[in-house]
C-alpha positions as CSV (number, residue, x, y, z in Angstrom):
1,X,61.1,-24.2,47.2
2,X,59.3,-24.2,49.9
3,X,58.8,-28.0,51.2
4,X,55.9,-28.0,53.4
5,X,54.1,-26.5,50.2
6,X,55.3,-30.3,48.6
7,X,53.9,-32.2,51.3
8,X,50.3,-30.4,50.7
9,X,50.6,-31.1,47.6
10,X,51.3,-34.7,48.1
11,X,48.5,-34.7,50.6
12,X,46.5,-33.3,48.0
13,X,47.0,-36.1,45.7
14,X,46.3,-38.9,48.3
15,X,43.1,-37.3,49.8
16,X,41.6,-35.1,47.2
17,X,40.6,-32.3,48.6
18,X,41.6,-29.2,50.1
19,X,39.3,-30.0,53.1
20,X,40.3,-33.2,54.2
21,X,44.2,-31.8,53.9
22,X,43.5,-28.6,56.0
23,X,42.2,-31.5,58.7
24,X,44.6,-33.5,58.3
25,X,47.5,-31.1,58.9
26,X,45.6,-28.5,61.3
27,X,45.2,-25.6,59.0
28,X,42.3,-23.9,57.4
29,X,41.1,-24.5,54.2
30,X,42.0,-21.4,52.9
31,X,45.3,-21.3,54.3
32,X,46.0,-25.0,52.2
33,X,44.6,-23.0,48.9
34,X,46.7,-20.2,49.2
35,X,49.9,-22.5,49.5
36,X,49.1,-24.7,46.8
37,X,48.8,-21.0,44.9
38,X,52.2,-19.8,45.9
39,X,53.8,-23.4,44.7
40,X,52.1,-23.0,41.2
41,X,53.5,-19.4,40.7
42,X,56.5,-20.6,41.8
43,X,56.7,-23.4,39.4
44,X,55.5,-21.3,36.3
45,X,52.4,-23.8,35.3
46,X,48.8,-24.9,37.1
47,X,49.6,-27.5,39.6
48,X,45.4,-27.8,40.0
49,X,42.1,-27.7,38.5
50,X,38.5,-27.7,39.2
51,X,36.5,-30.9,39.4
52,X,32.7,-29.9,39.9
53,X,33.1,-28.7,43.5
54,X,36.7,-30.1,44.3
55,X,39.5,-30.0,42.3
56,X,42.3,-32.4,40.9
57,X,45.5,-32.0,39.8
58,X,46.9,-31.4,36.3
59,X,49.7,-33.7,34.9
60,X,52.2,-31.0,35.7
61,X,50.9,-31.3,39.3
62,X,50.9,-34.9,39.0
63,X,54.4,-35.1,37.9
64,X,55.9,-32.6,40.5
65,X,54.0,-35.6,43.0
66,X,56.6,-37.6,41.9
67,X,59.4,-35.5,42.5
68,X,57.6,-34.2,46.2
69,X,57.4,-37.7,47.2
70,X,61.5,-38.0,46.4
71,X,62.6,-34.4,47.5
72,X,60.8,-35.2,51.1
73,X,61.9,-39.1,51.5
74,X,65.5,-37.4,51.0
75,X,65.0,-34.1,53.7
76,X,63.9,-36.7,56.0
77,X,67.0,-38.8,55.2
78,X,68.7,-35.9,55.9
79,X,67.6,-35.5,59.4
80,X,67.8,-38.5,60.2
81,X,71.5,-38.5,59.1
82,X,72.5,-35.2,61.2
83,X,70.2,-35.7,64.3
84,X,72.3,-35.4,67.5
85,X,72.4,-39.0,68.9
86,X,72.0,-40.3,65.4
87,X,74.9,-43.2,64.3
88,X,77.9,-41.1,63.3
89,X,78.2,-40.8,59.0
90,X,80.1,-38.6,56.7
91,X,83.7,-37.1,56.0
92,X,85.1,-35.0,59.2
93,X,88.0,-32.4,58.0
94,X,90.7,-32.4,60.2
95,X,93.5,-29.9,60.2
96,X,96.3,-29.7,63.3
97,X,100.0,-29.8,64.3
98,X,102.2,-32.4,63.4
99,X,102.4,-34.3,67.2
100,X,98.4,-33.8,67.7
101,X,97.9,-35.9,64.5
102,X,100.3,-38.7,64.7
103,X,99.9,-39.2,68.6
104,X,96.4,-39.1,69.0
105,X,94.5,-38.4,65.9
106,X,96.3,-41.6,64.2
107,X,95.4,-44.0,66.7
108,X,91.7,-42.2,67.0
109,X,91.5,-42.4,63.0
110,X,92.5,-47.2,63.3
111,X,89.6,-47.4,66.3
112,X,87.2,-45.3,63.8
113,X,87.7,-47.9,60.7
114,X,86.5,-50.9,63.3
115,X,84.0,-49.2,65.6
116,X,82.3,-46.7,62.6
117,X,83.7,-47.5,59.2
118,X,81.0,-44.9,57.8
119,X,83.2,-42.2,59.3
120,X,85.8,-40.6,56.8
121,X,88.9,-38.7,58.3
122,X,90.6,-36.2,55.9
123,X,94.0,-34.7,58.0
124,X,95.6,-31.6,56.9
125,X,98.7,-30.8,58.6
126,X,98.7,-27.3,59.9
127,X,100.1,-24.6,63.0
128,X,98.0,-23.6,65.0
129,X,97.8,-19.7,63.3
130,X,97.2,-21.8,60.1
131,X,94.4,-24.5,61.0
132,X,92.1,-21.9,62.8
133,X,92.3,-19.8,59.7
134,X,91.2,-23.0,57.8
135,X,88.4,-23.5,60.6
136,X,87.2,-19.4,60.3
137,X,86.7,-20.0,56.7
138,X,84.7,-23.1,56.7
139,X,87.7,-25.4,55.0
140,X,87.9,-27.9,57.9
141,X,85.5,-28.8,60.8
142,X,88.2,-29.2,63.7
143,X,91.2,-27.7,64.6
144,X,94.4,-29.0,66.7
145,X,96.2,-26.4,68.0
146,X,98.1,-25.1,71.1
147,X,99.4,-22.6,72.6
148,X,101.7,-21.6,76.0
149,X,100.4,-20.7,79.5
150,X,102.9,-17.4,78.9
151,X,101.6,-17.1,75.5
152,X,97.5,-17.9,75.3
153,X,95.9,-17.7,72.5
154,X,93.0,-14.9,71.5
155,X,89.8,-16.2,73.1
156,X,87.6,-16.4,69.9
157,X,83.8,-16.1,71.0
158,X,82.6,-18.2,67.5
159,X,84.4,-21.3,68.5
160,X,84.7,-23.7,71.2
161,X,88.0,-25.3,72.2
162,X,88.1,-28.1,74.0
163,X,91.7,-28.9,76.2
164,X,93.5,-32.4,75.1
165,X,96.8,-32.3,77.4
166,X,98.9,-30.5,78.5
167,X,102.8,-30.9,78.6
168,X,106.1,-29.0,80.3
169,X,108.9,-27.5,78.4
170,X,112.5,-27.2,79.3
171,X,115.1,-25.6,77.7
172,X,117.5,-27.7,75.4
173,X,121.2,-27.0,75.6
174,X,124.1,-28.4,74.6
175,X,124.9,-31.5,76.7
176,X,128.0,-29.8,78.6
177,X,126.5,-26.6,78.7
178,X,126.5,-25.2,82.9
179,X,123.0,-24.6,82.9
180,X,123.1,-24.3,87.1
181,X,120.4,-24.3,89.7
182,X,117.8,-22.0,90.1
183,X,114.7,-20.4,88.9
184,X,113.2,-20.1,85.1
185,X,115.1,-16.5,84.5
186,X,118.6,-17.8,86.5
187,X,118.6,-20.4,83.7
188,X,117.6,-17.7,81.4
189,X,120.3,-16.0,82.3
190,X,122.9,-18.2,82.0
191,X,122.0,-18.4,78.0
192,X,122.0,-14.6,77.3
193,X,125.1,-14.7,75.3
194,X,123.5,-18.0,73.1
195,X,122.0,-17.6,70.1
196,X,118.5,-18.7,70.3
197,X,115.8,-21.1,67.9
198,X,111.9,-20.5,68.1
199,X,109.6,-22.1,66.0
200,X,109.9,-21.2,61.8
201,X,105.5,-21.2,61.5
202,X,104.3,-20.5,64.8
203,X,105.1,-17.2,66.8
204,X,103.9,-18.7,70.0
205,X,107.3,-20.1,72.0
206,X,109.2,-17.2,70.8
207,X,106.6,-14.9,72.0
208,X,107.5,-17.1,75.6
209,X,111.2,-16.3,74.9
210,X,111.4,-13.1,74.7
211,X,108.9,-12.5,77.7
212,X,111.0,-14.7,79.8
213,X,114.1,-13.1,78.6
214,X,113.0,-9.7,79.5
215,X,111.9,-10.3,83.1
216,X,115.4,-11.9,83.3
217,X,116.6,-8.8,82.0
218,X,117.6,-9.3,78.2
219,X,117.0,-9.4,74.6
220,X,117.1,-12.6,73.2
221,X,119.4,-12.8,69.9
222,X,116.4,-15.0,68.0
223,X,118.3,-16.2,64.8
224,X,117.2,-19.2,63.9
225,X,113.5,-20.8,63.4
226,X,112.9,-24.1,63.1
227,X,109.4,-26.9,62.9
228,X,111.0,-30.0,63.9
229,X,111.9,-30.7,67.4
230,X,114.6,-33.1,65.9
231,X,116.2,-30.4,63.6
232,X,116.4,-27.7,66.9
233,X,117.7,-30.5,68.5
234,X,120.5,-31.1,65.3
235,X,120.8,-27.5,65.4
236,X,121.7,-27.3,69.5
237,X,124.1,-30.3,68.7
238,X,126.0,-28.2,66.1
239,X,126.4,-25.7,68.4
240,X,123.7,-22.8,66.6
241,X,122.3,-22.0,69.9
242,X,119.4,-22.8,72.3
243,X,115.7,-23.0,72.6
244,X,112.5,-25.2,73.5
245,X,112.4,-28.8,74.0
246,X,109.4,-30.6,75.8
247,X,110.5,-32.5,79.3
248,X,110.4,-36.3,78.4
249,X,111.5,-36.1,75.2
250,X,114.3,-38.7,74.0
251,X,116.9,-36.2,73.0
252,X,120.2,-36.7,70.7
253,X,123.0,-37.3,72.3
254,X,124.9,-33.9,73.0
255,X,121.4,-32.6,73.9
256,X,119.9,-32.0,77.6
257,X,116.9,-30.5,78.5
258,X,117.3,-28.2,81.3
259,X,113.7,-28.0,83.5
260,X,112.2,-24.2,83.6
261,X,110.6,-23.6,87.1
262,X,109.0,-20.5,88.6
263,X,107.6,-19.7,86.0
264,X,106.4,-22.9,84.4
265,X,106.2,-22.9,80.9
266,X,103.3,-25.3,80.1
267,X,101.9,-26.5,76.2
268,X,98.3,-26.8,76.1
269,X,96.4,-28.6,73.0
270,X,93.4,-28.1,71.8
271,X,90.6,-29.6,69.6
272,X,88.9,-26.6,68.5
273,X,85.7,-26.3,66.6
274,X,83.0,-23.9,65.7
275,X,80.0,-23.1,67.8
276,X,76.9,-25.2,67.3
277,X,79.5,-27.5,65.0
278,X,79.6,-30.2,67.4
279,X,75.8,-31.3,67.6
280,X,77.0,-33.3,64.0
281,X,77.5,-37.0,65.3
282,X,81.0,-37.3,63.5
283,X,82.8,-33.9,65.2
284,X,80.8,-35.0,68.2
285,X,82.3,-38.4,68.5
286,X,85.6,-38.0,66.9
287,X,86.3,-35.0,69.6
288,X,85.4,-37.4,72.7
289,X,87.8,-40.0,71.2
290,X,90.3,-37.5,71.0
291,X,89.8,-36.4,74.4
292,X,89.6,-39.2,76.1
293,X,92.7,-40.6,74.4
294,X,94.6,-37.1,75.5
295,X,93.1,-37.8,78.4
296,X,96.2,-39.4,80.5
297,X,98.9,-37.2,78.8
298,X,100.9,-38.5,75.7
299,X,103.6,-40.6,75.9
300,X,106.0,-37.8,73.9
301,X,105.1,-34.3,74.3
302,X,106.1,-32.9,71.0
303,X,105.4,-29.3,69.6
């Protein structure tokens, strides 16, 4: 229902009659009759009566007072409570990689339970492909994703990412490997005979591989697919093959991580969220935290 046709109604009530309401709200008389008329159809029963030349309510009308008066305390509760600049309240859905979450959405999620306990944090953990399919269907409110400088993602005009870090990636190899000197595709190269690991739920790095490896000149033998940086990394050790490791990362010994220069290959993260989304206080500030915390790099550069 309508709920400016409530609040003439409760107007009704306090000043009794149509007059004085049609002054008190800037509207003509007439116009306030014919809404009080479109509430009663719309309620099934007479909300008013007449009174010699004015008119009063019936009980029904008096009783849907009572509710009006409720309905419109809570629609103004609910502005209140989702104004821009109003104090942050309310669960926030959260849906992102594995290294997003416990580096930065973690530490973002302790500050939150001190600075605005009325904030709730739900976290799903998710690829990239797999959180902004979540966000596209309206089953989380922000997405952490990435993608590569030679791989970027589709540039969705419904939804507005915002950049967190970025990080460099190297190539991990076995610790006595000869990776040699030179360029990105020298070192390339090198590995053409190797087997090589991409990622088991995310298409992006191997997409990056195989581009590499064909301005090198070669098809990369992609045979294995892994999601943890630590099981590539057990995987390199047992002698399986090669394939992405971010620079800076503590690596197991047998492991090296071999720098890839001209061309860079460059992770960038993401907090992404849905047009108009972030005028609700909780994205709004749980999105600047994140930011600001991604702001001077991360201490570990996972995928």
């Amino acid at each position: 229902m309508e709920t400016r046709r409530l609040q003439l109604l409760v107007e009704l009530s306090r000043l009794g009659s149509m007059r004085a309401v049609a002054d008190q709200v800037g509207a003509t008389t007439s116009t306030v009759s014919q809404q009080i008329a479109v509430l009663a159809r719309e309620m099934g029963t007479a909300l008013i009566e007449p009174s010699g030349r004015r008119v009063r309510l019936t009980p029904a009308g008096r009783r849907l007072v009572e509710h009006s008066r409720t309905i419109l305390a809570s629609v103004e509760a609910a502005h209140l409570d989702l104004r821009p600049g109003t104090e942050p309240n309310g669960t926030l859905r959260v849906a992102g990689f594995a290294t997003a979450i416990r580096t930065v959405l973690l530490p973002v999620v302790t500050e939150l339970a001190v600075s605005h306990p009325q904030v709730h944090v739900l976290i799903r953990e998710h690829e990239p492909a797999e959180a902004l399919t979540l966000l596209a269907a309206d089953e989380t409110d922000l997405a952490l994703t990435y993608d590569y400088t030679l791989a970027p993602a589709y540039d969705d005009p419904t939804v507005r990412a915002t950049p967190l870090w970025t990080a460099e990636w190297g190539l991990g190899v076995p610790a006595g490997a000869d990776a040699g000197a030179g360029t990105t595709l020298d070192v390339f190269a090198r590995f053409r005979a190797h087997d090589w690991i991409v990622n088991s739920r995310n298409p992006a790095d191997e997409t990056v591989i195989r581009t590499l490896a064909s301005m090198a000149g070669f098809t990369p033998r992609v045979t294995h697919q892994a999601d943890s940086l630590d099981l590539v990394q057990g995987m390199i050790v047992a002698g399986l093959g090669v394939g992405f490791l971010p620079l800076g990362h503590t690596t197991f010994e047998g492991v090296r991580i071999v720098p890839l220069t001209a061309p860079h290959v460059e992770l960038r993260a993401y907090a992404v969220a849905r047009h108009g989304r972030l005028d609700w206080p909780p994205l709004a500030l749980v999105t600047d935290l994140l930011s600001g915390r991604a702001g001077g790099g991360l201490p570990r550069a996972d995928r």
